[in-house]
N, C-alpha and C positions, 0 to 999 in steps of 0.2 A: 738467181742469187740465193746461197742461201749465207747466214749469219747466226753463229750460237748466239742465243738472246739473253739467256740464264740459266743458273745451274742448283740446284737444291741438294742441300747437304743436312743427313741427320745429325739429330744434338742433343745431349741430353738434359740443359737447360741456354733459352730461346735468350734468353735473356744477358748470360755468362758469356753468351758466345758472342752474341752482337757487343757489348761492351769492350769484349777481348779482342773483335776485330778493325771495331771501327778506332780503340786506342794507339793499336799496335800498328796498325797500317794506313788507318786516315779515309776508309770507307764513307761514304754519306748514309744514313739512314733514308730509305727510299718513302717503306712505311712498315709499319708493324700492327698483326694482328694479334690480341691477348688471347682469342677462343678458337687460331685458324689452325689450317695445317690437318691433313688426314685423320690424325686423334682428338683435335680439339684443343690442343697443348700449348699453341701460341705459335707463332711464326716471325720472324722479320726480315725484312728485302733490302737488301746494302749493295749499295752503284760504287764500283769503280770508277777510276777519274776516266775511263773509256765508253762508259757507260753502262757494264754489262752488271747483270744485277746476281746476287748469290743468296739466293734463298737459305735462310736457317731455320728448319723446321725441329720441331721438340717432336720428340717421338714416347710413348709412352714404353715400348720393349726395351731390351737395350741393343745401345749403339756396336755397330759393326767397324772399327776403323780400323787404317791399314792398309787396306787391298785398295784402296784408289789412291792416287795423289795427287795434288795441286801443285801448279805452277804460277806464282806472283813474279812479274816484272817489276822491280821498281828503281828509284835512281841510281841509291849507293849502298849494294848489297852489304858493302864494308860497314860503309857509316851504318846503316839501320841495326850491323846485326851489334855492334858496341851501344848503340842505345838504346834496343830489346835486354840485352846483358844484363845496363846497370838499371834497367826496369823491372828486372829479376826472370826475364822471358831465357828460359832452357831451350841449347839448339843440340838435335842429335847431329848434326857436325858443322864446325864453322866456317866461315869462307873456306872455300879451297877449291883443290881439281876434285871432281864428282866424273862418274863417268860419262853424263851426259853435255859437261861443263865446266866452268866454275862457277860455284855458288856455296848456298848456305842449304840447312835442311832443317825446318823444325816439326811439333807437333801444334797444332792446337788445341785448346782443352777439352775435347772427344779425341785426341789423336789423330786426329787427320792427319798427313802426314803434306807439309806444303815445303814447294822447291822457291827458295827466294835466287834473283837472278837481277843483271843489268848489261847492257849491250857495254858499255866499255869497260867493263870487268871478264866477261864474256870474249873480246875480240882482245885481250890483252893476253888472258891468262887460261882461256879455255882450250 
């Protein structure tokens, strides 16, 4: 068997980012370290309702984003992405046909660049 267990993403504050994740999408705070992480910079581990955990590590250089992306499933691409909107959450493009689908596309605040997605938005309109 094998099972991705977690995935660790640089950030430029540990703190910004866990806040902006766990509001935006409903993540759990797993745990958080103030002094962990390769530099010493702080770290925190946020579970998915699947249970996979996404490391946010602080990095002291600066952040590289862009060149990877993320893919969140969640229930109603639609609904989320109207109440990210009036949250003040920026999407570089909103529901629609993508060419992998239909979804949404936003950044996070390093830029990461994450695909938001739902199965019957997906087998309706993808």
């Amino acid at each position: 068997m094998v099972k991705l267990d977690h995935a660790s993403i640089p950030v430029a504050d540990w703190r910004r980012s866990r806040d902006w994740y766990i509001c935006n999408f409903g993540f759990q705070l797993e745990f958080e370290v103030d002094k962990g992480g390769r530099d010493g910079l702080g770290v925190a581990a946020l579970q998915d309702d699947a249970g996979f955990t996404l490391f946010l590590e602080q990095l002291s250089g600066s952040i590289q984003s862009g060149q990877a992306l993320y893919t969140l499933q969640v229930d109603d691409v639609d609904g989320l992405h109207e109440r990210l909107l009036a949250a003040g959450v920026a999407f570089a493009a909103p529901p629609s046909k993508q060419f992998w689908g239909y979804g949404a596309v936003l950044h996070d605040p390093d830029g990461h660049v994450l695909n938001l997605w739902d199965q019957q938005s997906m087998a309706a309109k993808g």
